[in-house]
N, C-alpha and C positions, 0 to 999 in steps of 0.2 A: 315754399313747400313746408311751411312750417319748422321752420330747423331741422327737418329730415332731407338725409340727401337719396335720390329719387337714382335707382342705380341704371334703372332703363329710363331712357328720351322716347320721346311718340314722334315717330317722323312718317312721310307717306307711303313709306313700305311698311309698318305695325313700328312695334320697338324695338329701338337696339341698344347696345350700352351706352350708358352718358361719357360721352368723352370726360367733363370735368372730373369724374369718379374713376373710372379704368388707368384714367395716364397717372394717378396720385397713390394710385397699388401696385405691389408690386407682381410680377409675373411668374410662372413655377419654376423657371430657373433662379429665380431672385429668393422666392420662398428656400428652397434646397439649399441653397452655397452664400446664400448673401446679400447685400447689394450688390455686389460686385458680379453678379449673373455666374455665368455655368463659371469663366475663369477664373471667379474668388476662393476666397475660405469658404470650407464645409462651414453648415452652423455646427454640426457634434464636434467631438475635441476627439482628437489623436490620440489621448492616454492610454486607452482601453484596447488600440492595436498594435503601442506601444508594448502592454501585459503579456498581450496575448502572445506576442514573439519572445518574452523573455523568458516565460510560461514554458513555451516550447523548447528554448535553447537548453531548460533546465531538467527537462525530460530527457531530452537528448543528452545530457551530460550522462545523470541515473543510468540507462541502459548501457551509454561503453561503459562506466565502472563495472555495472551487471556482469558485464559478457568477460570483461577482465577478471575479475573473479571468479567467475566462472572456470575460464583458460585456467587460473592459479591453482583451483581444485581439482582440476583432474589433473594437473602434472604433481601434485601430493597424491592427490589417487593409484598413481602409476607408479609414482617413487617408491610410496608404501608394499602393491602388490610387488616389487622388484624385489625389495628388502623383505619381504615377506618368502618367499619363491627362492631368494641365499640362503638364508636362514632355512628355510628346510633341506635343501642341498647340503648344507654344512653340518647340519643334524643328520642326516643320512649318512653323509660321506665317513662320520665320527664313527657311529654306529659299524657301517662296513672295515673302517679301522682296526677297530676293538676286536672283531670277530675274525677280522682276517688275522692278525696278530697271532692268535691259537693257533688255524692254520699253518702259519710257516715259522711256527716251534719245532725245534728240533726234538725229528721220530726218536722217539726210545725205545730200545728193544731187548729182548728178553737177556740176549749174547752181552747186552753192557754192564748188565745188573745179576749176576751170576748168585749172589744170596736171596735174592727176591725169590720166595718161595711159592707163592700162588700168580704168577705173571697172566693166567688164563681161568676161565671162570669157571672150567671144567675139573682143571687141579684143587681149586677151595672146593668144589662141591663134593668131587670124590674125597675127599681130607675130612667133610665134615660129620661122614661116615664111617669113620674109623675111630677106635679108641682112644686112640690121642685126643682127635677132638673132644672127645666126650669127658675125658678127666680136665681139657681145659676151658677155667671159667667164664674166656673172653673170647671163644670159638666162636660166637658170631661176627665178631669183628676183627676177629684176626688176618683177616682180607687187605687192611690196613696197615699195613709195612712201608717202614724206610726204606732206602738203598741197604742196609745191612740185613734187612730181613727182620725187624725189631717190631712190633707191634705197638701202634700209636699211644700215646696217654692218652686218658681218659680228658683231660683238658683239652689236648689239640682235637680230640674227638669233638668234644664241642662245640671247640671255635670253628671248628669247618661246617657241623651243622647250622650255626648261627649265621653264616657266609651264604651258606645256600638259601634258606631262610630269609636273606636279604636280596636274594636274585630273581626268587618268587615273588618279595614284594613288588619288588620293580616290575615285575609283570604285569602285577595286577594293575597299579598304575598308569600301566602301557597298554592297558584291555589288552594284554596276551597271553594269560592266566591258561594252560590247558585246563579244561575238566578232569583230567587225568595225567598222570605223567606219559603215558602209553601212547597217549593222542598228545601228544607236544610234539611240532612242527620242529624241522632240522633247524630254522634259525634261533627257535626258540631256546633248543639244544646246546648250541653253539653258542647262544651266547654266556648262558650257564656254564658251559667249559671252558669257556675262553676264562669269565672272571674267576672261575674257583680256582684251576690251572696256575693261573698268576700267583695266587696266593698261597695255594697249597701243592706243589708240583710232585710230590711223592705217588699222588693218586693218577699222576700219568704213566706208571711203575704197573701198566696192563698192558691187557691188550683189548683194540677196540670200546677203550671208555669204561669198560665194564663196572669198575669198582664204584666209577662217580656213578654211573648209572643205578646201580645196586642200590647205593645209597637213596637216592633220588626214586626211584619206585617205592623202595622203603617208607620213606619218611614224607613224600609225598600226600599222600589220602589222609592223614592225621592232620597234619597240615592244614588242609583246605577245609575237612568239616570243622575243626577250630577256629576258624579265621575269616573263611568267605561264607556269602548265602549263596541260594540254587543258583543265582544270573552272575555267580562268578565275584561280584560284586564285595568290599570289606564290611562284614557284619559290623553291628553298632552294637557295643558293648556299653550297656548300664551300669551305674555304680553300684558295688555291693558293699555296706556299709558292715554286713554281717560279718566278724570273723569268720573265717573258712579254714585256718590251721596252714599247714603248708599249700604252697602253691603247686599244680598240675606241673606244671611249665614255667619257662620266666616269661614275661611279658617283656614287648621293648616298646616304646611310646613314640607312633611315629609320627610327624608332622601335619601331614596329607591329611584334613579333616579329624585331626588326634586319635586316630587307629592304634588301639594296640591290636598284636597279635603275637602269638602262642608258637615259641619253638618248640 
């Protein structure tokens, strides 16, 4: 055959394959796995399903860390809303403290203070229509008496204005700033009585609040156009470089966005 090997034989049925050639090949299981037929070694190598399992086990590790971490941040999530959720109970609770406080001060009454001369608001007003009043220089504030009946210095007069002054701030602060004193809410009231009360208790020497009250209508509306804009809010004062001679008011420099404001 010329050195070629002839892969079909001529026999009396046509051709079929040359035995010498077929038995020397090998067969498609032999091709697949080997010599060693279906029961050998694959010819591909294992490495690669090897990978592929390790591949996987390392995915599977990432997702529980995932899901553990996960678990971790919502129990800080829940920790936080907890301590979140005290903390305003305990700011609340302070608050109602402070205000009840005023509350269950012992009532003073007109019978314990026998030289308190305007104990009602009715006695200053008709008083301040009479000549008395009129010869004295400090008749508007004369409403302001000790237990003796003595009418405040002009310093404690101030320091109590500067007090109040300070109770406003904290309003505003707390967005609970009335528009008015008139329209301020009873807690709003109370709280403003509770801390003046504290500190200056002669002005509980009424009846029914009157006197802080007085004061507080008074000196309220000067107040507010000084100090806030129309939404309540604390005006932003610019510097003035220019002398201006004396001041209006004192200024006090408050922390909060560096606020001042104008007693």
């Amino acid at each position: 055959m010329n050195g070629n090997y002839d892969l079909y034989a001529h026999s009396s049925t046509g051709y079929v394959a040359n035995p010498s050639i077929s038995d020397g090949m090998p067969n498609s299981d032999q091709a697949l796995y080997g010599c060693g037929g279906s029961g050998g070694a694959p010819l591909y190598p294992q490495a690669s399903v090897g990978y592929n399992n390790q591949y996987a086990q390392q995915i599977y590790s990432l997702n529980e860390h995932c899901k553990a971490l996960e678990n971790q941040l919502v129990k800080v999530t829940t920790e936080r809303d907890t301590l979140r959720t005290m903390l305003d109970q305990l700011s609340a609770s302070l608050q109602n403290q402070k205000i009840a406080s005023a509350a269950t001060a012992p009532v003073k009454t007109a019978e314990m203070y026998p030289n308190v001369r305007f104990w009602t608001q009715k006695q200053y007003n008709e008083w301040t229509n009479s000549a008395e009043a009129h010869a004295d220089c400090h008749y508007k504030i004369a409403f302001l008496e000790d237990e003796q009946g003595a009418v405040v210095s002009d310093a404690t007069l101030k320091a109590i204005r500067k007090k109040i002054c300070g109770c406003w701030a904290e309003l505003v602060d707390k967005n609970m700033a009335p528009k008015s004193w008139g329209k301020a809410t009873t807690s709003t009231k109370e709280f403003v009585h509770a801390t003046i009360y504290k500190s200056y208790p002669i002005l509980q020497l009424a009846e029914n609040d009157w006197k802080l009250e007085l004061l507080c209508s008074g000196d309220y509306p000067g107040w507010v156009r000084n100090n806030l804009d129309s939404q309540g809010k604390w005006q932003v004062k610019q510097e003035d470089d220019t002398p201006t001679g004396q001041e209006s008011g004192m200024r006090k420099k408050r922390k909060a966005g560096q606020v001042d404001y104008i007693v």
